[in-house]
C-alpha positions in Angstrom: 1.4 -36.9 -20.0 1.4 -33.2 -19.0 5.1 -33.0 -18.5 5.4 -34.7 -22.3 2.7 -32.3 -23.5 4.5 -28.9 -22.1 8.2 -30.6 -22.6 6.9 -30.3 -26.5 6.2 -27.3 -25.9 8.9 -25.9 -24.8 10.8 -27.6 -27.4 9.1 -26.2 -30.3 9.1 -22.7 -28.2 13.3 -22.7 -28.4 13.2 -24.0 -32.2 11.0 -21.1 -33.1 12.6 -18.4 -31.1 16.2 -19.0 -32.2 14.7 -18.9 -35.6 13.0 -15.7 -35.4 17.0 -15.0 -33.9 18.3 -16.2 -36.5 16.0 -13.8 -38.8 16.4 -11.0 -36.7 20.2 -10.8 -36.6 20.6 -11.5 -40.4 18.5 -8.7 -41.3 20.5 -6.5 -39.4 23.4 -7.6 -40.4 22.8 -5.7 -43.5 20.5 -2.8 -42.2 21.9 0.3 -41.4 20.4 3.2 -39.3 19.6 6.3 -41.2 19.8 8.1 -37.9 23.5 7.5 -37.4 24.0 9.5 -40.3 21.0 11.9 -40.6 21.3 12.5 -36.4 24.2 10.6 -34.0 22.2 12.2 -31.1 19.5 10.6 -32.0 21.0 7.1 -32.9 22.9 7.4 -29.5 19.6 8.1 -27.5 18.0 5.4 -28.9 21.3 3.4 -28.2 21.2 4.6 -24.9 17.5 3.7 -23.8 17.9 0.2 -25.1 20.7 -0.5 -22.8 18.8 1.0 -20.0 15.9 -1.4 -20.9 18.0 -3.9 -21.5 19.8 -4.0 -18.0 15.8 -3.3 -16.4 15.1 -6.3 -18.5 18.1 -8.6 -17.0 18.0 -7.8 -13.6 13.9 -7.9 -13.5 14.4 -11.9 -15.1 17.2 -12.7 -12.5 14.4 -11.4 -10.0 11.9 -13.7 -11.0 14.2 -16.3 -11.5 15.2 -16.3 -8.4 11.3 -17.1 -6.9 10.4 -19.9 -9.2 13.4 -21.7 -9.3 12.5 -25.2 -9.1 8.7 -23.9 -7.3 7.4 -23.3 -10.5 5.4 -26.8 -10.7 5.4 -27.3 -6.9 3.6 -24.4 -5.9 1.7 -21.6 -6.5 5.1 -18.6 -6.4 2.5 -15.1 -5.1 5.6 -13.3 -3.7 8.2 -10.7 -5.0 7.9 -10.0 -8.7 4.8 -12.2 -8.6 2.9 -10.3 -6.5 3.4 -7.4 -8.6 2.1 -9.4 -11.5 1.1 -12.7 -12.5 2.8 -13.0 -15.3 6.4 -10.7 -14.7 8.4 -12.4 -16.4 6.9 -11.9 -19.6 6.6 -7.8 -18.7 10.4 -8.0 -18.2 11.0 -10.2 -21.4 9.1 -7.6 -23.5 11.5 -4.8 -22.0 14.2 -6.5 -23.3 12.6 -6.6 -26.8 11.8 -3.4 -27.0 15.6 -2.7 -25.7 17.3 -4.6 -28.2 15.4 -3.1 -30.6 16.6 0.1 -29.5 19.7 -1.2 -29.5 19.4 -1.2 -33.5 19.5 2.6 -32.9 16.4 2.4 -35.1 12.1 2.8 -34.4 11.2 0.0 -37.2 13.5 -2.9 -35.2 11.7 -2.2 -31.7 7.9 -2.0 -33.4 8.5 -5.6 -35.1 9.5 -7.1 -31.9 6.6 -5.7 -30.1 4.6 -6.7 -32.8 6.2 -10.5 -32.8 6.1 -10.5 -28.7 2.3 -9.3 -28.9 1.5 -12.0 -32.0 2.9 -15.2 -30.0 3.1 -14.0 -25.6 -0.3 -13.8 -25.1 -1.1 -17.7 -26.2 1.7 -19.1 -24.4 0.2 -16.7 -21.1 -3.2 -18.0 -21.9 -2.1 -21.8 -21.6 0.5 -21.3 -18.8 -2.9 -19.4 -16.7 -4.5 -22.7 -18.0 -2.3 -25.0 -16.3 -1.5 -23.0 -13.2 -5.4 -22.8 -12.9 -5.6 -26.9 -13.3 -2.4 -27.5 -10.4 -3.8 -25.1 -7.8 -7.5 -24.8 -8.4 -9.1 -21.8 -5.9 -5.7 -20.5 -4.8 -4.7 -19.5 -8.5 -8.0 -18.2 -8.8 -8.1 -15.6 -5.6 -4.2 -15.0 -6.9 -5.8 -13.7 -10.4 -8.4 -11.9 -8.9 -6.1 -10.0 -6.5 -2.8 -9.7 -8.9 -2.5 -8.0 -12.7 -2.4 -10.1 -15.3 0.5 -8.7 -17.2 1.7 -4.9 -16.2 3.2 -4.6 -12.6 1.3 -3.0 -9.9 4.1 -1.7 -8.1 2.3 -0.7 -5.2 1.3 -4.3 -3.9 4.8 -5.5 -4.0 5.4 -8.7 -1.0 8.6 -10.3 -0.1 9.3 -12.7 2.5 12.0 -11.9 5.1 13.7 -15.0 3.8 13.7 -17.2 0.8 15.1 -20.8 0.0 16.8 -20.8 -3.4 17.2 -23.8 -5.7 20.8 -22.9 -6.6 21.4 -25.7 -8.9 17.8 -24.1 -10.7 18.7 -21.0 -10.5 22.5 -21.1 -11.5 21.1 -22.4 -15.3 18.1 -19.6 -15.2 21.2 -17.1 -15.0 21.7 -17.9 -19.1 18.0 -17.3 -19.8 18.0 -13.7 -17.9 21.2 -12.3 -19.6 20.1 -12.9 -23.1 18.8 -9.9 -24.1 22.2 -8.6 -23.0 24.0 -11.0 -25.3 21.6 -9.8 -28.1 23.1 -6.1 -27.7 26.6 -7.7 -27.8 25.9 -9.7 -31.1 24.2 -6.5 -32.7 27.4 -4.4 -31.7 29.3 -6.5 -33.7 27.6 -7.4 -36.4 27.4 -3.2 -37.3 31.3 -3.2 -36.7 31.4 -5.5 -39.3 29.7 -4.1 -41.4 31.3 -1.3 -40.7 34.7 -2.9 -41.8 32.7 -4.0 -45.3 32.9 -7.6 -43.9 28.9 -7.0 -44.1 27.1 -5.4 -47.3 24.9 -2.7 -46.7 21.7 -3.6 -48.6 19.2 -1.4 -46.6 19.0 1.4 -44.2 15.7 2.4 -42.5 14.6 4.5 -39.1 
């Protein structure tokens, strides 16, 4: 019955985000940055940080990836990324927002994802700490006392000497944790084309 409940879930998670994709790419589509022509050094900064976050963001998902590949049911993951945090995935997945709305090489793009990622992340963390709290009873609940809930505390990082690795897991987790990366690609060439006049130019903003 859980499985169904959270395969839902999930399901309506992936219909709503590739919506809000689908939103987010058409709008752009025909938004310009004012700071490309007002200030290229500033367009290209902001360019230039959200790749930076961008890459942080990919490599930190393949990271955490890597630990709950095919554990995260099974057990209780407290090591690598998730000893930094209990929730670092997420952290990492809201670098990526905020790096793809960089990416826009505007301010307005990055605020509305943080504001979308802050309106709809904290639920799904609230019923994910739920379930995890229901599976492994007092070990989740010495885990939270001793691990941030959300922002990494670098200085209580914990890794194994070795590791087993689901590779079959793992190998379709690689899609999920180059996303963001993909987003930059689409955005890239959705301003060429609008560049071209293939896309009209209904707004600009900052």
């Amino acid at each position: 019955m859980e499985a169904t409940v959270k395969s839902r879930m999930q399901k309506w998670r992936i219909r709503l985000s590739v919506l809000a994709g689908v939103v987010f790419f058409a709008f752009n589509s025909v938004t310009a940055s004012r700071w490309e022509r007002e200030s290229p050094l500033v367009s290209a900064l902001l360019f230039s940080l959200g790749l930076v976050l961008v890459g942080v963001a990919s490599l930190g998902r393949l990271w955490c990836s890597l630990y709950i590949a095919g554990y995260k049911s099974s057990r209780l993951v407290t090591e690598g990324p998730y000893s930094l945090s209990r929730n670092p995935l997420y952290f990492f997945s809201l670098l990526g927002f905020i790096g793809v709305g960089l990416a826009s090489e505007t301010l307005l793009m990055p605020a509305i994802l943080v504001l979308a990622f802050a309106s709809y992340y904290p639920a799904v963390i609230r019923a994910e700490e739920k379930r995890l709290n229901f599976l492994h009873l007092e070990s989740y609940l010495e885990y939270a006392r001793s691990t941030p809930r959300f922002f990494p505390a670098v200085g209580k990082l914990r890794e194994p000497e070795t590791y087993v690795v689901n590779p079959k897991i793992f190998r379709r987790h690689l899609l999920d944790a180059l996303v963001f990366g993909w987003c930059v690609g689409i955005l890239e060439i959705l301003e060429e084309l609008r560049h071209l006049g293939w896309n009209p130019q209904l707004f600009t903003t900052y």
